[in-house]
N, C-alpha and C positions, 0 to 999 in steps of 0.2 A: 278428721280421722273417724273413723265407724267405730264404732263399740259394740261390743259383743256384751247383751247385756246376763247370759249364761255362767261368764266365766270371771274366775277375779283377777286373771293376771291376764294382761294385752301386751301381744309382741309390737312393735313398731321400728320404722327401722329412718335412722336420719344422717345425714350427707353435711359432712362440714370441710370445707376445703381446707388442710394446717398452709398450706402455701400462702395463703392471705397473711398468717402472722408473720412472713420472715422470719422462720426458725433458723435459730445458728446450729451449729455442734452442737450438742449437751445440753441442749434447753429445754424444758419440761413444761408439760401446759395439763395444769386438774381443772377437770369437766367432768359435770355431773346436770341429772334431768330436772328437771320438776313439772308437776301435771298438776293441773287442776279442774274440779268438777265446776259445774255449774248452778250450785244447788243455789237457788232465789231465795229459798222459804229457811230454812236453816244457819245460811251463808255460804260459801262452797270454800274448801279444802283443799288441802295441798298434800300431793308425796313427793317426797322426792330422793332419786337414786345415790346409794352409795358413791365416795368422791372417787375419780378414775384420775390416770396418771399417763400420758404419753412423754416417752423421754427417747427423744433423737438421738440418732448414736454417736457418741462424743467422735474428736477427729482421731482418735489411736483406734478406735472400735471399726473407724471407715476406713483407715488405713490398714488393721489387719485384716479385713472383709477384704478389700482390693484387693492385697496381696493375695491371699488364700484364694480368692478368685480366677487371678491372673494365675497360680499357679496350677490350677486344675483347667482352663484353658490351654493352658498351655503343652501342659502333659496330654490332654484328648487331643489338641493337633499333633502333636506329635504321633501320638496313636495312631491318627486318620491318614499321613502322610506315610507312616510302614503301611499301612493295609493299602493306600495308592499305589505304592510302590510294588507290595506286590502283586492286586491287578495287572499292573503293566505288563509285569512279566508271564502271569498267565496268560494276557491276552495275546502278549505275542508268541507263546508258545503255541497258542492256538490258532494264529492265525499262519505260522509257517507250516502246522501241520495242515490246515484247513486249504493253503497257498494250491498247492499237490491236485486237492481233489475238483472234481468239476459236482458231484452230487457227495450231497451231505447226510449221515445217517441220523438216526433220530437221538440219540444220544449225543453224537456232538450239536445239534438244536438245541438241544436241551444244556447243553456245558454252553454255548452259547446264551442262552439264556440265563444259566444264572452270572456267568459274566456280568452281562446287564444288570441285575437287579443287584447284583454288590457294588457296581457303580454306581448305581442309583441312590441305594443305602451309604456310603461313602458321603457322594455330594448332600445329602440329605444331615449327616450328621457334621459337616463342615459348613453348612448354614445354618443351622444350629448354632452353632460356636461360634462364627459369626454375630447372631443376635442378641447373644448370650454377652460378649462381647461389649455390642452397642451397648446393649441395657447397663452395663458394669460401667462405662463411661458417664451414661448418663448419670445414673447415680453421682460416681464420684462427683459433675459438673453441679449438683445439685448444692453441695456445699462448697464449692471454689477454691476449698484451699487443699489443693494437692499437691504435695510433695514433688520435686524434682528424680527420684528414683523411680516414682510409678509412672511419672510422664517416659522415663526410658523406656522402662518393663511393657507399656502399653505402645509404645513405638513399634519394640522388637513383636512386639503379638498381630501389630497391622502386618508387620515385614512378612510374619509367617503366612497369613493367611491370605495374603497377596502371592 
């Protein structure tokens, strides 16, 4: 690591994987730094960082995460599926009036267009929820023990966005 010999305090920044310990639920792991200089002539010294605490979220804390997850899921599909449903219907109002003409004005181009880009917006935010989805699985799979209600709730949430 370089040192900046200017200044007294040095940012550094270091990568420790928790997956290696097999963390359960609710298990907590304190970790803290310590440096030392190199000094030959004097002996070299040590600092070292206040103790730090990481604690996994117990399984009631992953269970109301899920939930509360699945239910905001849930409710923005539902959202996404009104606002599909009413594209549909502008599109087809626009396409029976559109049916009629052989030249199009620039304003229906234009309602055309944004047609488009609220479907596109639409599909955009149902992959979203989608991913958002996967990620919430994943998690949950992360600690394995999940409850038989949220394996339903995460059933019915494929069903939807299927």
């Amino acid at each position: 690591m370089k040192i900046n010999k200017l200044t007294k305090q040095q940012q550094f920044f270091h990568f420790f994987d928790l997956a290696s310990l097999n963390l359960q639920a609710g298990d907590e792991v304190e970790y803290f730094f310590e440096v030392w200089d190199n000094d030959a002539i004097n002996g070299s010294k040590s600092s070292r960082s206040q103790k730090m605490v990481f604690k996994a979220p117990s399984l009631e804390e992953l269970e109301e995460n899920a939930e509360a997850a699945s239910e905001k899921i849930k409710d923005d599909m539902e959202g996404a599926l009104k606002d599909l449903k009413l594209l549909q219907k502008d599109i087809d109002d626009m396409s029976k009036k559109l049916f009629e003409k052989k030249n199009f004005s620039w304003q229906e181009k234009q309602q055309l267009q944004d047609l488009l880009n609220r479907q596109m917006s639409i599909q955009e935010k149902i992959d979203n929820l989608q991913k958002t989805n996967e990620q919430k699985l994943r998690n949950e799979e992360q600690y394995k023990e999940v409850d038989e209600e949220l394996i339903r709730k995460n059933e019915e949430l494929q069903k939807l966005m299927e």
